[in-house]
N, C-alpha and C positions, 0 to 999 in steps of 0.2 A: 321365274317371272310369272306371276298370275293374270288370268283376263284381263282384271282392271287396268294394270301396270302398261299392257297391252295396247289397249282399246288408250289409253293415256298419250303414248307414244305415239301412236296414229293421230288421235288429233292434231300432235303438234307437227306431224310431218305434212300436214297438210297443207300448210304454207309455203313450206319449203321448196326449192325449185333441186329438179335432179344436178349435182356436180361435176359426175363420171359418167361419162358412155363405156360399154362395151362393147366390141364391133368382131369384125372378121380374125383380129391379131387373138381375140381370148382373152382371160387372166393371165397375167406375165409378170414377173419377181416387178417390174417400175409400176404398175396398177397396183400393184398388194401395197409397194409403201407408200402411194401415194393417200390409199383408202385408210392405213393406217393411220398417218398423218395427221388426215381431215379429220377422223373418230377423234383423233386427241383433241383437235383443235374444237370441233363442235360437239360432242355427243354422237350425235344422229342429223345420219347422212342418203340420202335418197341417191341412184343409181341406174341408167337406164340402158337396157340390154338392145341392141343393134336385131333386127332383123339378120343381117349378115352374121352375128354369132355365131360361133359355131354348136356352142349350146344353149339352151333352152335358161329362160331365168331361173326356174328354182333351180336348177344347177349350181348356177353361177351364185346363184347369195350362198346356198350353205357351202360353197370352196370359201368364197368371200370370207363367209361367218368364220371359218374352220382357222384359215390361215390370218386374220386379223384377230380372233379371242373376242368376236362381237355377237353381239344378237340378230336374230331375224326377225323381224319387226311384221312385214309383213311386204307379199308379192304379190302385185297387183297389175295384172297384165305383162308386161315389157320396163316395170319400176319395180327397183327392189330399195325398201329398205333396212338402214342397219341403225344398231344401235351400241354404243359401248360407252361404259359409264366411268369419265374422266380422271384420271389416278388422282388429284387434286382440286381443289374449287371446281367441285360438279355443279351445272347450273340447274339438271333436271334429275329430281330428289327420287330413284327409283332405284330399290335396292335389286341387284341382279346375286 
């Protein structure tokens, strides 16, 4: 994925309201298939990391990224988001 694709991404998550908290429990096997889920069902999905975390958000997106098969969009403070582009009728035209 290049800049543009990027910087593309980002505008449209700008709209977006975060989905997912993640708090003191972590990433856990019921958070991964729920984020999976949402990716199938949206694209691109925003995320917002719990002060009580246990870890830090860029942490937590590239586990996120790792174990979903998604992108990193970008981390911006205590928001992370993701990106993964639809197995069929993709609505946002960005070749990964």
């Amino acid at each position: 994925m290049n800049s543009k694709d990027r910087a593309y991404l980002r505008s449209l998550a700008n709209t977006i309201d975060p989905i997912f908290q993640v708090g003191k429990s972590g990433i856990n096997a019921n958070l991964i298939k729920q984020v999976n889920d949402a990716l199938e069902a949206r694209e691109l999905i925003k995320i917002t990391v719990l002060e009580t975390a246990p870890e830090d958000a860029n942490d937590v997106a590239i586990e996120l990224a790792n174990n979903t098969n998604s992108i990193v969009v970008q981390v911006l403070g205590r928001k992370i988001t993701l990106y993964r582009k639809r197995v069929k009728d993709s609505k946002i035209g960005i070749d990964t």
